[in-house]
C-alpha positions in Angstrom: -12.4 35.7 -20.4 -10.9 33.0 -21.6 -8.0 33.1 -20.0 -9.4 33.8 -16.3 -11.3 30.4 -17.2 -8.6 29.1 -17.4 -6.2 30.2 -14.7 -9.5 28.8 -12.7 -9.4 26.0 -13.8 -5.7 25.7 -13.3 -6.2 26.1 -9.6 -8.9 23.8 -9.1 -6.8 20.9 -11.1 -3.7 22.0 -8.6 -6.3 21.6 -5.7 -7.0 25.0 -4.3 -9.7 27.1 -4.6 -10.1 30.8 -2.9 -13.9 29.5 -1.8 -12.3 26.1 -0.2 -12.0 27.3 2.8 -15.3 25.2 3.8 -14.6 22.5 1.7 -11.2 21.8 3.1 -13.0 22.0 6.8 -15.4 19.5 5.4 -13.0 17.5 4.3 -10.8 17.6 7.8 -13.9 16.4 9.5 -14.2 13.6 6.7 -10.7 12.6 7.4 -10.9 12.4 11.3 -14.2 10.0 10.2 -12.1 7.7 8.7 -9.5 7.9 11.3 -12.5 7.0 14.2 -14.1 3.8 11.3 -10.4 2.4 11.2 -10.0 1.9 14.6 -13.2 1.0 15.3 -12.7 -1.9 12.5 -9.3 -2.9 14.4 -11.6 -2.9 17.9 -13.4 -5.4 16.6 -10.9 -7.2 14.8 -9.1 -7.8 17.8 -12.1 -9.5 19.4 -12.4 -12.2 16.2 -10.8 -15.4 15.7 -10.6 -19.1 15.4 -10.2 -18.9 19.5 -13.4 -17.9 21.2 -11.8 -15.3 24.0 -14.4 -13.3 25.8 -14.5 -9.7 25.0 -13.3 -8.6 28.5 -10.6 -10.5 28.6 -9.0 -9.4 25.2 -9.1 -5.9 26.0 -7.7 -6.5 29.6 -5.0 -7.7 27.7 -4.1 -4.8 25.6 -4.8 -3.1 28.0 -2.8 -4.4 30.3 0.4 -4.0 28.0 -0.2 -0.6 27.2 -0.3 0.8 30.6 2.4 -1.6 31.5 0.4 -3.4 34.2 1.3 -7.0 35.3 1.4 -9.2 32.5 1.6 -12.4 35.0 -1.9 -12.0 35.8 -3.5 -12.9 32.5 -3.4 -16.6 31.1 -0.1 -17.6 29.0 -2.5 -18.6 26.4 -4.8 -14.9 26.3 -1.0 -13.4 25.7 -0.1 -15.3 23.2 -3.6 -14.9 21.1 -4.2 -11.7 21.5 -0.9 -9.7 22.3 1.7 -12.1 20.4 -0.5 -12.8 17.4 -3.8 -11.1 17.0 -2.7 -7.6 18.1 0.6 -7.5 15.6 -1.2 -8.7 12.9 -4.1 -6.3 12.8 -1.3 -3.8 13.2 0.7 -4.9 10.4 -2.3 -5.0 7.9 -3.0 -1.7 9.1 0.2 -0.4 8.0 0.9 -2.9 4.4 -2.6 -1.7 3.3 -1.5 2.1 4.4 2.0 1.5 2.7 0.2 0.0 -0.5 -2.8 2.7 -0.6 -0.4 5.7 -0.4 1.9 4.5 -3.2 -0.7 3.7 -5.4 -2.0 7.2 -4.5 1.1 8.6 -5.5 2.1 6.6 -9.1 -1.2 7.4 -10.0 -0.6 11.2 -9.1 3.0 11.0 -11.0 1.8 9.2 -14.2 -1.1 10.7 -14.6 -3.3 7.1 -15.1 -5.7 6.0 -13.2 -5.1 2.8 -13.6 -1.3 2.6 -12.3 -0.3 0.7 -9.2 2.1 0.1 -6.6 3.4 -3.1 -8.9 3.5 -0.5 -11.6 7.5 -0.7 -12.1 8.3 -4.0 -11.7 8.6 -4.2 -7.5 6.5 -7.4 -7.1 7.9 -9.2 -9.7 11.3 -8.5 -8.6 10.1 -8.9 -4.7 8.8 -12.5 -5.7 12.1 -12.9 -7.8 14.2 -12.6 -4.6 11.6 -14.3 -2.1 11.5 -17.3 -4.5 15.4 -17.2 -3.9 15.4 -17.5 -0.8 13.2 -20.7 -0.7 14.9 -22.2 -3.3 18.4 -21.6 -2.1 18.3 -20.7 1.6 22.1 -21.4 2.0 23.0 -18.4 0.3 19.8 -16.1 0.7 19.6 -16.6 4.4 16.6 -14.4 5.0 13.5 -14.1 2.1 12.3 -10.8 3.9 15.6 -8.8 3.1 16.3 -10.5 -0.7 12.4 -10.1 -1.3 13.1 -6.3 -0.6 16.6 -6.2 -2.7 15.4 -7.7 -5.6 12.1 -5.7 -5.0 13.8 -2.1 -5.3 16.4 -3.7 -7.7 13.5 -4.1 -10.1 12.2 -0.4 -9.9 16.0 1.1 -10.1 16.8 -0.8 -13.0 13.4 0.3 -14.4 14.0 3.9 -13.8 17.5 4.3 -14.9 16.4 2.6 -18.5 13.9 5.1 -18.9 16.3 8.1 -18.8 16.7 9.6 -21.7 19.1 12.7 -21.9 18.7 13.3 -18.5 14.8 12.9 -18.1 11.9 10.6 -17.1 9.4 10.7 -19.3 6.5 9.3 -18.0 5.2 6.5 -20.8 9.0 5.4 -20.8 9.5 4.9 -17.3 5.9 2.8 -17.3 7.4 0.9 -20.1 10.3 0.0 -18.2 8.5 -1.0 -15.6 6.6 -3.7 -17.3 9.4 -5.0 -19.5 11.8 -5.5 -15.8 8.8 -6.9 -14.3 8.3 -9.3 -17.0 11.9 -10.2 -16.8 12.1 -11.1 -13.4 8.5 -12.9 -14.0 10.1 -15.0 -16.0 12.9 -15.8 -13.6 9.9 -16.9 -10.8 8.4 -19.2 -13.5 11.7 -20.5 -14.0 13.0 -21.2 -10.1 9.4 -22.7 -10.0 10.8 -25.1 -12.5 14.2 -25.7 -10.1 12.2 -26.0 -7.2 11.1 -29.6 -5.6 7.3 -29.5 -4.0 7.8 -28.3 -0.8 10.1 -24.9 -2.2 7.2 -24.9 -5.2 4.4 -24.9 -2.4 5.7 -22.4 -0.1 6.6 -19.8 -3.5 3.1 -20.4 -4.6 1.8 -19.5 -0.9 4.4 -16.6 -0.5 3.3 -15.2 -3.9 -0.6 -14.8 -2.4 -0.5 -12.9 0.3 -0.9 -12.9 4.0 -0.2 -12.1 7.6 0.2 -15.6 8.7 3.7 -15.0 10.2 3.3 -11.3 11.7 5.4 -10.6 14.4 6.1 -7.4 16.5 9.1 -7.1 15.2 7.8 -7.2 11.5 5.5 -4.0 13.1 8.3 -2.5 14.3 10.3 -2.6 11.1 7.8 -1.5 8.9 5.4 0.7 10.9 8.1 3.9 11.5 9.2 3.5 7.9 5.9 3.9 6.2 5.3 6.5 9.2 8.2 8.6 7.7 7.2 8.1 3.8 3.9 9.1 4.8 4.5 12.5 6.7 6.8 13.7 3.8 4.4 12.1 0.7 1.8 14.4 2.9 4.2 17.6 3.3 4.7 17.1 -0.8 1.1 16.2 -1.8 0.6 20.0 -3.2 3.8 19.2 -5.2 2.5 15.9 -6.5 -0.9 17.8 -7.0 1.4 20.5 -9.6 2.8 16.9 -11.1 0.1 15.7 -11.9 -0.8 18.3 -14.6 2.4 17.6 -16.6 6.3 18.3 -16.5 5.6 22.0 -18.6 3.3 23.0 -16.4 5.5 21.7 -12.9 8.7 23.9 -14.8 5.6 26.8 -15.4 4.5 26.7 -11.8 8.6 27.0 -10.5 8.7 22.9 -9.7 11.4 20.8 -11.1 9.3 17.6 -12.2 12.7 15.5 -12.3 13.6 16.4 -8.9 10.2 15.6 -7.4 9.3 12.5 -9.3 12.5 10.8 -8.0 11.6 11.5 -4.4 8.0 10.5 -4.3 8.6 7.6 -6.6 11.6 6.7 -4.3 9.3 7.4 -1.5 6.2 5.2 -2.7 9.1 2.4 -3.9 10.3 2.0 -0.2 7.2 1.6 1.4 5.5 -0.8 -1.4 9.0 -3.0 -1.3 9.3 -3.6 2.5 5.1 -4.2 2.3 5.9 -7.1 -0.3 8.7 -8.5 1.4 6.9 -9.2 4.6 3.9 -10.2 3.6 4.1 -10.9 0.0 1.8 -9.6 -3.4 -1.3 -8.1 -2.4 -3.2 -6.7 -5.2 -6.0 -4.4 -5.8 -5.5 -2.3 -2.7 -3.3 -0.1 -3.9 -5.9 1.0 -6.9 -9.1 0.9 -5.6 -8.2 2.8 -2.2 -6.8 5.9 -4.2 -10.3 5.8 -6.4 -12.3 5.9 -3.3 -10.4 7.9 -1.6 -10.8 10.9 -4.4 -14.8 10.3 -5.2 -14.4 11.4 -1.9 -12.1 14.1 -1.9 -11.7 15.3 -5.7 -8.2 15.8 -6.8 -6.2 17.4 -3.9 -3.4 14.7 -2.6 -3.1 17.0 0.4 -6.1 14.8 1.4 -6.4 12.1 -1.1 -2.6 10.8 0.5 -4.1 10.7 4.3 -7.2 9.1 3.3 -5.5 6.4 1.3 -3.8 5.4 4.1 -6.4 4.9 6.4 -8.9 3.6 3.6 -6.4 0.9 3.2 -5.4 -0.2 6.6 -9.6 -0.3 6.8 -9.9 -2.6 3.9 -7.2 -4.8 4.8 -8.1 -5.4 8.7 -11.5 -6.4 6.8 -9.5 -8.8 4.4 -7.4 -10.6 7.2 -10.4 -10.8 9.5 -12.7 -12.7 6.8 -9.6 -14.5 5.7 -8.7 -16.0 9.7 -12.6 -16.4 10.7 -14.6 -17.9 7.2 -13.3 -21.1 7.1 -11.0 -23.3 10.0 -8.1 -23.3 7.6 -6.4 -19.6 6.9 -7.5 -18.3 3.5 -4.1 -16.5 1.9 -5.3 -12.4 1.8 -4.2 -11.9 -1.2 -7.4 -14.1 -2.6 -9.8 -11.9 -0.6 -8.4 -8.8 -1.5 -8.7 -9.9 -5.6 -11.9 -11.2 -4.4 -13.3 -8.2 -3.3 -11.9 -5.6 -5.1 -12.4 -6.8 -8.5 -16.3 -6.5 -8.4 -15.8 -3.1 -6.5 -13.7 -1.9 -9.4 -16.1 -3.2 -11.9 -19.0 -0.7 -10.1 -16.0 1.9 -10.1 -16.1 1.8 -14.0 -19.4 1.4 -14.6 -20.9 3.5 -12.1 -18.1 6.6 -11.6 -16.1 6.2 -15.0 -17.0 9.8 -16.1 -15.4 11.2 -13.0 -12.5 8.5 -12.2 -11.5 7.9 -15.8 -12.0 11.3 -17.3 
């Protein structure tokens, strides 16, 4: 008896159960919910801003340039607004709050805590490291985008090849390492903040919290196929990570080499989170509040708690930028928002759901 307890509950930790089949279709449903709310959100995004541009006339724009229509009929300056500059950035917070979400999804998964996050292993300490750089010294580091994201996955490699110990990961020593690189480079910020003169010291201290004031298409371009790609195979491998997640003796039990897998998804979730920070800079909370919401919705299964990330966290962050360009006539930095926000939501997270989140 006890043992078919067990196996029971073995399969409902891994996420499948032989009377999920309705569950799972409730859960689809759920999902293509979330999908129709976060385009809905960027609908009306799209239609908000400092610029009062009637709502006609901004989707006659889009509209326009999606069915490849003459762009010389609309006015230079609906264009620029809403195509050039409204329409990449609602885009690009789509797919940094996506990128953020899902890697936080997946640390979380991996290290079995529920209170990991995509900064987990140093990446925006050694993202800020390298953007600082650039500011400081933009002779030799040419472009704070690319050594933002060099430093960024420097950090986590040097964080990951400290932890192994004959040949493995463990999990407490790779979190570890994480926090002592991150400290490092940390301390390297505080210190170029020391080197630089005001207007370097200004702009680091404005990189450092957050936004989407400079988003570009060709900042979508870059980023949206890339977290596209990590998603699609974090997706194809969330009944993997859900195996993971119960432990390295019961991944080798199951047939799954836990070394193998934990150095793609953590490579996988690395990518994303770095090229997220070095465009737009440190964004916090999103990446562990959307993977909390996302299971009180879903329980356990990553095969839906990964999708749902995603979408949760191109939702909140659409919300985040739109408060953060409409509240006030001078841009609020999203990163403040986002703290703003999500600390109180975590707060009624612990106090509210702790049983079930927390364990």
């Amino acid at each position: 008896m006890t043992e078919i307890t067990g196996s029971k509950k073995l399969i409902s930790d891994i996420g499948y159960d032989s009377n999920d089949g309705f569950n799972e279709g409730r859960k689809i449903v759920i999902l293509g919910i979330l999908s129709i709310i976060l385009v809905a959100t960027a609908a009306v995004a799209v239609v908000m801003g400092a610029y009062d541009i009637a709502i006609y006339d901004v989707y006659k724009t889009i509209i326009t340039h999606l069915t490849f229509g003459n762009t010389a009929e609309i006015p230079k300056l609906h264009n620029t607004i809403v195509w050039n500059i409204r329409v990449p950035r609602i885009l690009l917070a789509v797919f940094v709050g996506g990128a953020l979400a899902i890697a936080g999804a997946v640390f979380q998964g991996v290290f079995r805590n529920p209170l990991v996050e995509p900064y987990i292993l140093g990446v925006s300490s050694g993202a800020a490291f390298g953007a600082a750089l650039g500011i400081v010294f933009p002779a030799i580091f040419f472009s704070i985008q690319l050594s933002a994201f060099a430093f960024g996955s420097m950090a986590v490699a040097m964080a990951y090849f400290l932890a192994r110990v004959r040949g493995e990961t463990p999990i407490v020593t790779l979190i570890l390492a994480g926090v002592i690189i991150g400290s490092i480079f940390a301390a390297l910020v505080s210190l170029l903040k020391y080197m630089a003169d005001d207007t370097a010291l200004r702009e680091i201290v404005f990189w450092l919290m957050g936004g989407f004031y400079y988003a570009t298409w060709n900042d979508v371009i870059l980023l949206g196929p890339i977290v596209l790609i990590c998603f699609f195979i974090l997706w194809a491998l969330g009944w993997k990570l859900n195996i993971l997640s119960m432990g390295d003796e019961e991944a080798r039990t199951l047939g799954v080499n836990p070394e193998k897998y934990k150095f793609i998804v953590v490579v996988l979730a690395t990518a994303v989170t770095a090229i997220a920070v070095s465009l737009v800079g440190i964004i916090a909370w999103v990446g562990l509040m959307m993977p909390h919401a996302s299971r009180m919705i879903f329980g356990p299964d990553n095969r839906f708690v990964i999708p749902a990330s995603l979408m949760m966290g191109g939702f909140y962050l659409i919300v985040c930028d739109t408060l953060a360009r409409t509240l006030t006539s001078a841009e609020i930095p999203v990163g403040i928002l986002a703290s703003i926000i999500g600390a109180p939501y975590l707060c009624y997270l612990l106090r509210n759901k702790g049983g079930v989140i927390f364990g």
